[in-house]
C-alpha positions in Angstrom: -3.2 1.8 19.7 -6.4 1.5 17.6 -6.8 2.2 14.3 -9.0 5.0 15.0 -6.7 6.8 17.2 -3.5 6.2 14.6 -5.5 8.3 11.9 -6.4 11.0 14.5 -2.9 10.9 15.1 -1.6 11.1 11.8 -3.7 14.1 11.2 -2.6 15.9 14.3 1.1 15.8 13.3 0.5 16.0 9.3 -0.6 19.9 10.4 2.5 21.4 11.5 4.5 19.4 9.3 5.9 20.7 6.0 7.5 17.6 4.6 10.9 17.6 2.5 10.8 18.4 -1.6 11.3 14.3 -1.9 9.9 11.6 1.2 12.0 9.5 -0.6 14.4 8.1 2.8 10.8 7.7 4.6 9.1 5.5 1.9 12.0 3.1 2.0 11.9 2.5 5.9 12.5 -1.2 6.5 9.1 -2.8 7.5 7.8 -6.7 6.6 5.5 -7.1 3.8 2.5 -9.7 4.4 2.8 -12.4 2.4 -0.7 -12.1 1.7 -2.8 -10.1 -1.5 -4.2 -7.5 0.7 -5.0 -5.2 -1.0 -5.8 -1.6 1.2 -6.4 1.5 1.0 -2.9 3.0 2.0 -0.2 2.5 -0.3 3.1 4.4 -0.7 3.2 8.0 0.5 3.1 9.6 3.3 0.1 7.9 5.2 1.8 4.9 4.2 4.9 5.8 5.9 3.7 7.0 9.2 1.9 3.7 9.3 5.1 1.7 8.7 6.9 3.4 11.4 4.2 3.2 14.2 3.0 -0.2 13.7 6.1 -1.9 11.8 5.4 -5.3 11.2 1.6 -5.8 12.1 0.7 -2.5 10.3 -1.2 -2.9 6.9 -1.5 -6.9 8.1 -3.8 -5.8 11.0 -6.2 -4.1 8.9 -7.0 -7.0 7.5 -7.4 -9.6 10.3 -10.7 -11.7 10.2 -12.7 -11.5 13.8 -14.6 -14.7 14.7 -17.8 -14.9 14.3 -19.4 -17.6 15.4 -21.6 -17.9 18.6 -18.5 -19.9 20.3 -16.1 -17.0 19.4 -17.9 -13.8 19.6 -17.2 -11.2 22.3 -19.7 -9.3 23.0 -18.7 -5.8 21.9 -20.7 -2.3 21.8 -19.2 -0.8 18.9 -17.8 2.6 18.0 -20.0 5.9 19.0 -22.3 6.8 15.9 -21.1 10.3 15.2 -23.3 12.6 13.2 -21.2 12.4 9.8 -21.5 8.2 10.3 -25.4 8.5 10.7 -25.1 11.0 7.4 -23.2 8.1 5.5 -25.3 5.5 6.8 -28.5 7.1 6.4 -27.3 7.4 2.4 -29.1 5.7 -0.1 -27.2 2.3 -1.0 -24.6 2.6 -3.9 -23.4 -0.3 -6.2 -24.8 -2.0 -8.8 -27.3 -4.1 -6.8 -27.9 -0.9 -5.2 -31.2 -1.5 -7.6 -31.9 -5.2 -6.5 -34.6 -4.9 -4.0 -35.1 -9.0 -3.2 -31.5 -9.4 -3.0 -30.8 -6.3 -0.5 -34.5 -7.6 1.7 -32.5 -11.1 1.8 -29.2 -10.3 2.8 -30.7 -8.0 5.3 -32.1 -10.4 6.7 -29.4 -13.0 7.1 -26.6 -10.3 8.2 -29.2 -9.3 11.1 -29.1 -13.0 12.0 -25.1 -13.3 11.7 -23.6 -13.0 15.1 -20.6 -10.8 14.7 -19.9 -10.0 18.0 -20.8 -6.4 18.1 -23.8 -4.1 18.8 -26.3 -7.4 19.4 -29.2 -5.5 19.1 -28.7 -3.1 16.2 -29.9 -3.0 12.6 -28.2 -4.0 9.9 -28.5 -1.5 6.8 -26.5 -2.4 3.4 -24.0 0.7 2.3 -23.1 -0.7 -0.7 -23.9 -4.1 -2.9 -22.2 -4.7 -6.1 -19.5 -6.8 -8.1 -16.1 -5.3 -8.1 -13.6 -7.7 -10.5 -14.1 -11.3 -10.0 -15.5 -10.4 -6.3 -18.7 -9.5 -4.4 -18.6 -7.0 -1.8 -21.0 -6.1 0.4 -20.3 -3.1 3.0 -23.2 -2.9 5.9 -23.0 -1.3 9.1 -25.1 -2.3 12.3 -26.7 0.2 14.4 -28.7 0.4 17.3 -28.9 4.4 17.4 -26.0 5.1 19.8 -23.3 2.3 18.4 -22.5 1.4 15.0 -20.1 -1.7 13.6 -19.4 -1.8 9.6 -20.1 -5.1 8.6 -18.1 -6.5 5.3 -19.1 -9.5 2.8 -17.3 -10.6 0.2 -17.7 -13.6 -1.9 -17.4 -15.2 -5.6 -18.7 -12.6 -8.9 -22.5 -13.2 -8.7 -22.9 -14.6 -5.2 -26.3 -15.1 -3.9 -27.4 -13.7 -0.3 -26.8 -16.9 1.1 -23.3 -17.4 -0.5 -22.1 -14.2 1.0 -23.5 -14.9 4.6 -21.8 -18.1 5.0 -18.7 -16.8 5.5 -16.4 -18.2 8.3 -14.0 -16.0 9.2 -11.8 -18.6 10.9 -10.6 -19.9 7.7 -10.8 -16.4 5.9 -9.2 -17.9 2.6 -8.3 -15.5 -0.4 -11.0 -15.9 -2.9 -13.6 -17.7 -0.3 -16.4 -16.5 1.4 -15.9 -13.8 4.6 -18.1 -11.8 6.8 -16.3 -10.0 9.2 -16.4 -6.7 11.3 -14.6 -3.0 9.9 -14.3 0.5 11.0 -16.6 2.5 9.1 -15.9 5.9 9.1 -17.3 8.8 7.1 -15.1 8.6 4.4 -14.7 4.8 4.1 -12.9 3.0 1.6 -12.4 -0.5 0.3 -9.5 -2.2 -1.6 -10.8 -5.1 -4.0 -7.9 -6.0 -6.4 -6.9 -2.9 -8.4 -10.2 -1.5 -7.3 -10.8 1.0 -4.1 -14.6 1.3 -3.4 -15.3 4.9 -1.8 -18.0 6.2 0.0 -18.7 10.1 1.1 -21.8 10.7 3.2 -24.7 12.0 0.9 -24.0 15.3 -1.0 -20.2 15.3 0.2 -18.0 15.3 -3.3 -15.1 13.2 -3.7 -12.0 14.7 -5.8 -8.9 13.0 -6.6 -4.8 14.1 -7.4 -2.5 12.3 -9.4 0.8 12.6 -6.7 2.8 11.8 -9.8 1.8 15.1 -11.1 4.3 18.2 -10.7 0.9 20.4 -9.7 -1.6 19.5 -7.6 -5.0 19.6 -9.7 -7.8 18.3 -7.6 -10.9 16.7 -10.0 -14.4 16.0 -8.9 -15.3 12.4 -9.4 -18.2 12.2 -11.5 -20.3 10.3 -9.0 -20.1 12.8 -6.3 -20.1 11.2 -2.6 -19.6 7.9 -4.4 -16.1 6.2 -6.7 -14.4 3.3 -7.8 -11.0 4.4 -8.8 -7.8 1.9 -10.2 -5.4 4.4 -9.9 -3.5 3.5 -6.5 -1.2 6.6 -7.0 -4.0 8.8 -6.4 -4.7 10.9 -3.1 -8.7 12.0 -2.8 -9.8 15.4 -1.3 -13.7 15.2 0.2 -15.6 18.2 0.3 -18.9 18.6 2.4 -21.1 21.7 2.9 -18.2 23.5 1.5 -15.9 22.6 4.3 -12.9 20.0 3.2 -13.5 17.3 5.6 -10.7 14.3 4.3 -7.5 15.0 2.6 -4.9 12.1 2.0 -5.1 8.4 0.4 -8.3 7.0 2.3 -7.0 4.5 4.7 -9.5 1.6 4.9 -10.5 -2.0 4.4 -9.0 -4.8 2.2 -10.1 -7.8 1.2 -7.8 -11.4 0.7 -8.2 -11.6 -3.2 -6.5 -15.0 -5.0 -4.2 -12.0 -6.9 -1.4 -12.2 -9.1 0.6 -16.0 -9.3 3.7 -15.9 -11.4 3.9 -19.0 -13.4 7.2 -21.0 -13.5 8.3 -19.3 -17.3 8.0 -16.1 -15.7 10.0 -16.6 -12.6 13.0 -18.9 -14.5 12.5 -15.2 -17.0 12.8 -13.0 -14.1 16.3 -14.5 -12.5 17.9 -14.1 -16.2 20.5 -12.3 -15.8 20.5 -11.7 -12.0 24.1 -11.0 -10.5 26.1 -12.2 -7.1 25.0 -15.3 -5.7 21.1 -16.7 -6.3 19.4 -19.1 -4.0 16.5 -20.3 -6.5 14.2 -20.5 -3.8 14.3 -17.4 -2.2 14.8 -15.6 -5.2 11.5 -16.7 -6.5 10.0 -16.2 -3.5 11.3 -12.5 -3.9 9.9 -12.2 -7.1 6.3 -13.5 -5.6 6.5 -10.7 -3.3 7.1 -7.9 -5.7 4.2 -8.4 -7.9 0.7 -6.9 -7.2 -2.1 -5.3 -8.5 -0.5 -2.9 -10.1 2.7 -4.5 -11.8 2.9 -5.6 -15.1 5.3 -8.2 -17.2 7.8 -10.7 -15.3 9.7 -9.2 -12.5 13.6 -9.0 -12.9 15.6 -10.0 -9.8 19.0 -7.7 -10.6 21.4 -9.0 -8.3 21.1 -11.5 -4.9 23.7 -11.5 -2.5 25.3 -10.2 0.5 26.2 -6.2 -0.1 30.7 -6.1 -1.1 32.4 -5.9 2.0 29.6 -5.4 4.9 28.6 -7.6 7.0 25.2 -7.3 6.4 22.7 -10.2 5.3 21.7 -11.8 2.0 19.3 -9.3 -0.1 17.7 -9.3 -3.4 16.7 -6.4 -5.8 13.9 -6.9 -7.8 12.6 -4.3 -10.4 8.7 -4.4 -11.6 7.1 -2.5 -14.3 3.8 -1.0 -13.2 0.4 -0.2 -15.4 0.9 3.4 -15.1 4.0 3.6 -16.5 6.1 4.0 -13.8 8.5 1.3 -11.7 9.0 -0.4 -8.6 11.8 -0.8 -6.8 11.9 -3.7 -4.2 14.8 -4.8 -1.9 14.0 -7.9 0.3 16.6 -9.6 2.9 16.7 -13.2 3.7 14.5 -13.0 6.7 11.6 -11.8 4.6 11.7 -7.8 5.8 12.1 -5.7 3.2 11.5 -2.3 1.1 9.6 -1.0 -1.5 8.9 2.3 -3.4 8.2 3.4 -6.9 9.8 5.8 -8.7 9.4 7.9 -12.4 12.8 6.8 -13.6 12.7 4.1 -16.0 14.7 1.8 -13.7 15.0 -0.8 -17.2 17.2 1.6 -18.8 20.8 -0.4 -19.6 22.9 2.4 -18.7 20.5 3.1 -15.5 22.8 3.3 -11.8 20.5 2.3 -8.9 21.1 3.2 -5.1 19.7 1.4 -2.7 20.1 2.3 1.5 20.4 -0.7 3.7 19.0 0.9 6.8 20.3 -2.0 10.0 18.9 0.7 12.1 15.9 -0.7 14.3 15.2 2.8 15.4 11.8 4.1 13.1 13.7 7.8 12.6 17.5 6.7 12.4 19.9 9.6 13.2 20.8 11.7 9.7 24.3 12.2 10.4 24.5 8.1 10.4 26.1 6.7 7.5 24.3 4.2 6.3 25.7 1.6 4.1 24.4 2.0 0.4 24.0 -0.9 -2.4 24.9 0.4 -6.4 24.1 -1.6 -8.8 25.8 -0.1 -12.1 25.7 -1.8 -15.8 27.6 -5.0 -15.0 30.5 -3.5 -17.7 31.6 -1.1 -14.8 34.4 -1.3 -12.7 34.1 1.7 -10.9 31.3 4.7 -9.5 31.7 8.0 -8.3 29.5 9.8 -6.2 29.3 12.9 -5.8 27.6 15.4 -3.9 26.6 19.2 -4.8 28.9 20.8 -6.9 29.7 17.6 -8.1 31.7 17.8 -4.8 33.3 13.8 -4.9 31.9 11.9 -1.9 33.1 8.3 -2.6 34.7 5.9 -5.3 33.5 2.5 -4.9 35.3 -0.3 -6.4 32.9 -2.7 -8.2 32.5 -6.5 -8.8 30.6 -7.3 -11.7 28.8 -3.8 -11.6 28.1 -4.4 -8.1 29.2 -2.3 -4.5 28.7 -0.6 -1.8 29.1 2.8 -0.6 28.2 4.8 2.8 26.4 7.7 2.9 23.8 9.7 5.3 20.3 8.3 4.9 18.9 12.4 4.4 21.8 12.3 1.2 21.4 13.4 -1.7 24.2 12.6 -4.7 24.5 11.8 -8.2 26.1 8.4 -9.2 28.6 8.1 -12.5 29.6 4.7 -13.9 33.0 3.9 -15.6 34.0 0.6 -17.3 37.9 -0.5 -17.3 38.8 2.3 -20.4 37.3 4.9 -18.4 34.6 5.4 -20.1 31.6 7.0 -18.6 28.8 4.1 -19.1 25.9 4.7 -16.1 24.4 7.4 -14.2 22.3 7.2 -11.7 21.1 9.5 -8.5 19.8 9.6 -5.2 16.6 9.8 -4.1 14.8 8.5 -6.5 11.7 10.9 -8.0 8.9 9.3 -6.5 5.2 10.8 -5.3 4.7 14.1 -4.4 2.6 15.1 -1.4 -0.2 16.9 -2.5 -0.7 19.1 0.6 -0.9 18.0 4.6 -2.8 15.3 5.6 -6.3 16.2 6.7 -8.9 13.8 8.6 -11.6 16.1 10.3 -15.0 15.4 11.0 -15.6 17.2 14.1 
């Protein structure tokens, strides 16, 4: 399946679909996280989701996977159709701030019509956009030969010249070094640099964005129009052209391998403080690696590593991340690297805070709700015992725990609140399940028929 036809898909069955008050069981499906800063254009929601489950492992990874370039590698390829909204965007005047640089756009013209990328041999290249986004230069072209079209990206060093950005090899493709490689360019296109997403409408569309953390949707026009840089990955973006409302979601699109965020050693030995159960210092710093991004902030904490009380499940570890816009993450990764990873409103620092984490073993992408599924608590480590209960505070389980750790089993669509005690019976933690987390604004929408 292309990527093409995924989004087609995805906005197909977003249409009839009226998802539940909180997608909470869907944005924890187990999936493997790249090992890699890519930074793309889906994130967590419901896009995000829908990706996970089609295309499991390979899914936001594929995005970002360099095609050869050179003569020797090149297949010759004719492209994708050039649509009438594509020929709108391209025919747009260049955005960026080079958009302004007339000798630098002439050169790298030039050399990116000379670049063999394997696709559309005869077209014309025409730069999109041209600018520095963070510590990177990115260059979005398309080539053309009237019929076809293939986006064409460049990225290189802050303040690259021409030549720097064509000299790209795509076989090595290292964060931070130079790239040219082919992209889908659609009509609404959009690029992930760092905390950055690059956008681009076809001239006169306007661009509006949601905050999905909001309890009301409240669509705002970007200032720029058909053209934003946003930081705010919890954002969704609504384009409007000719009146009509044309894109509705997070904008699925390109990333590029950035050098990102490298925890130094004070941070790691600061994040497995206090950890509970059994830590394996490797892995556990490995788990704190892959729980920072973009968007985190401060030193990871790794709460507990070990295999879930009395299951015979495998070795996980729970990491908790404090993001820039004030909310959390939540990340649970096993030993074999798969994993899980939402964020959530509640302050997950909070000493008296009860977390409840599903350990889906399923393989199946849409597991059977009347499954029980087992369920890690992790309660202050003061408490010997947790109650969950369901409506009503109807009681649903009392799990014994081990240094504020257990496990329960519960149906993956539950939902129940969790109450701590320590030895004197003292209430000491509360907690619930699903965690608040983003809102969907309104269905998915990708039409530009």
């Amino acid at each position: 399946m292309s990527e093409r036809e995924l989004i087609e898909g995805l906005a197909r069955l977003a249409e009839p679909v009226r998802p539940a008050e909180d997608p909470y069981g869907r944005l924890m499906r187990r999936h493997r996280r790249s090992r890699r800063t890519a930074v793309a254009g889906w994130s967590t929601g419901a896009v995000a989701v829908a990706v996970a489950a089609l295309l499991g492992p390979i899914g936001i990874q594929n995005a970002a996977t360099p095609m050869p370039s050179g003569p020797s590698q090149a297949s010759s390829d004719s492209g994708t159709p050039l649509t009438p909204w594509v020929r709108r965007l391209i025919d747009t005047p260049v955005r960026g701030g080079l958009a302004g640089d007339r000798a630098f756009l002439d050169e790298l013209t030039g050399l990116l019509q000379r670049h063999d990328i394997g696709a559309v041999p005869g077209g014309q290249v025409r730069i999109l956009y041209a600018g520095d986004v963070g510590e990177t230069r990115l260059v979005a072209a398309v080539r053309s030969d009237g019929e076809f079209q293939q986006g064409v990206l460049a990225t290189a060093a802050r303040g690259a010249s021409p030549a720097d950005l064509n000299a790209g090899d795509e076989k090595i493709y290292t964060p931070g070094e130079p790239a040219v490689r082919r992209f889908e360019l659609r009509p609404f296109t959009s690029i992930g640099v760092g905390r950055t997403t690059v956008l681009l409408a076809p001239s006169g569309c306007v661009i509006a964005s949601t905050d999905t953390r909001a309890g009301e949707v409240g669509w705002a026009d970007e200032p720029t129009g058909d053209f934003a840089l946003i930081e705010k990955s919890w954002t969704w973006q609504q384009v409007t052209c000719d009146g009509k409302v044309r894109f509705r979601g997070r904008a699925p699109g390109e990333g590029v391998i950035t050098a990102g965020r490298r925890l130094t050693d004070a941070e790691i030995a600061a994040g497995l403080g206090g950890a509970r159960g059994t830590v394996e210092p490797a892995m556990a710093a490995q788990h704190l690696r892959t729980s920072v991004d973009g968007d985190t902030e401060g030193s990871p904490r790794l709460l507990y590593m070990g295999q879930p009380p009395r299951t015979g499940l495998p070795v996980y570890g729970v990491v908790v991340s404090f993001r820039r816009d004030g909310w959390w993450q939540l990340s649970c990764w096993a030993a074999d690297g798969s994993g899980m990873s939402m964020t959530t409103s509640t302050d997950l620092g909070a000493p008296d805070r009860v977390i409840a984490l599903p350990l889906d073993p399923a393989t199946t992408a849409t597991p059977d709700p009347q499954q029980r599924t087992p369920v890690l608590v992790i309660a202050p480590r003061d408490a010997v015992k947790v109650r969950v209960l369901g409506a009503g505070d109807r009681l649903l389980d009392t799990v014994t725990l081990t240094d504020g750790v257990g496990t329960t089993t519960q149906r993956p669509d539950g939902t129940f609140t969790l109450r701590a005690y320590d030895k004197s019976g003292n209430a000491v933690g509360l907690g619930s399940h699903p965690l608040p987390t983003e809102r969907l604004p309104a269905p998915f929408l990708d039409d530009w028929s």
